[in-house]
C-alpha positions in Angstrom: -16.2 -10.1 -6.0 -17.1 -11.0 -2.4 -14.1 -12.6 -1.7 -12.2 -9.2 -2.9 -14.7 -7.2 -0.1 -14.4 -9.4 2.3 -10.2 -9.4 2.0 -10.3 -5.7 1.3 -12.3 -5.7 4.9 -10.3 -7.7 6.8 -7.0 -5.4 5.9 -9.1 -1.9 7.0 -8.8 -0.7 3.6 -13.3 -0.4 3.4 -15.9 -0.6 5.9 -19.1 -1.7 4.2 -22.5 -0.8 5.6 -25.8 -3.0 4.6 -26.9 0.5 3.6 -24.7 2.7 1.9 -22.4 0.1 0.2 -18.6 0.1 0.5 -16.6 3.0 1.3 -12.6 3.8 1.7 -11.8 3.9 5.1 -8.5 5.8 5.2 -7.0 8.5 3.3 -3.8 10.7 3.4 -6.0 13.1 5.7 -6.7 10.5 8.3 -3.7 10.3 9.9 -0.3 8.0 10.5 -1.6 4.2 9.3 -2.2 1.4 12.2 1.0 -0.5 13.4 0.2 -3.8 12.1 -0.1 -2.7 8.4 3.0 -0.4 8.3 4.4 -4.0 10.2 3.3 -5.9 7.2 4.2 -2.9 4.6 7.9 -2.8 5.5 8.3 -6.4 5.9 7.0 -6.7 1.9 9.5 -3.3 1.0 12.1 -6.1 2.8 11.5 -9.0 0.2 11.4 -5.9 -2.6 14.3 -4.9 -1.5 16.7 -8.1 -1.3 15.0 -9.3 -5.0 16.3 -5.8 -6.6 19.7 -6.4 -4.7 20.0 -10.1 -6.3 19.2 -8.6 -9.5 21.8 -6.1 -9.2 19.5 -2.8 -8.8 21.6 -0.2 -6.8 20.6 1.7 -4.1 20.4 5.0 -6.2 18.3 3.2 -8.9 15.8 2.0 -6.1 15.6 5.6 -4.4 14.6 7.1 -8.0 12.3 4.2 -9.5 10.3 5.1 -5.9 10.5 8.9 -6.4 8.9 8.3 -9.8 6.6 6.3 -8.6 5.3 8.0 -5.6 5.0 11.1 -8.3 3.3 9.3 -10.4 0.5 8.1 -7.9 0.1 11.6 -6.8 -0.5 12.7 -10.0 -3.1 10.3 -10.7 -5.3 10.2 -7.6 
């Protein structure tokens, strides 16, 4: 569980104070994310990206399976 904190930490996702615990560090409200995660972020949509090309997922089918997606996270937070 440390291990989770501590890598959770490292990426800006939680600050964790001796006193209060962890606690998110971002949310929608906080503003456009740092440059070296949406670096990082597109970089992993990349390698998404050229795996659903190999396995012949169109461009139409990629747009909509991230439209329901995206929906479906907002729907659940």
């Amino acid at each position: 569980m440390n291990k989770t904190y501590d890598l959770l930490r490292q990426q800006g996702v939680i600050r964790i104070n001796r006193r209060s615990g962890a606690v998110v560090r971002r949310d929608a409200g906080t503003g456009p994310p740092e440059a070296p995660f949406t670096d990082d972020w597109e970089e992993h949509m990349r390698v998404l990206l050229a795996e659903a090309t190999v396995h012949g997922i169109d461009r139409q089918d990629v747009l909509r399976r991230c439209e329901a997606l995206v929906i479906a996270f907002e729907e659940s937070a």
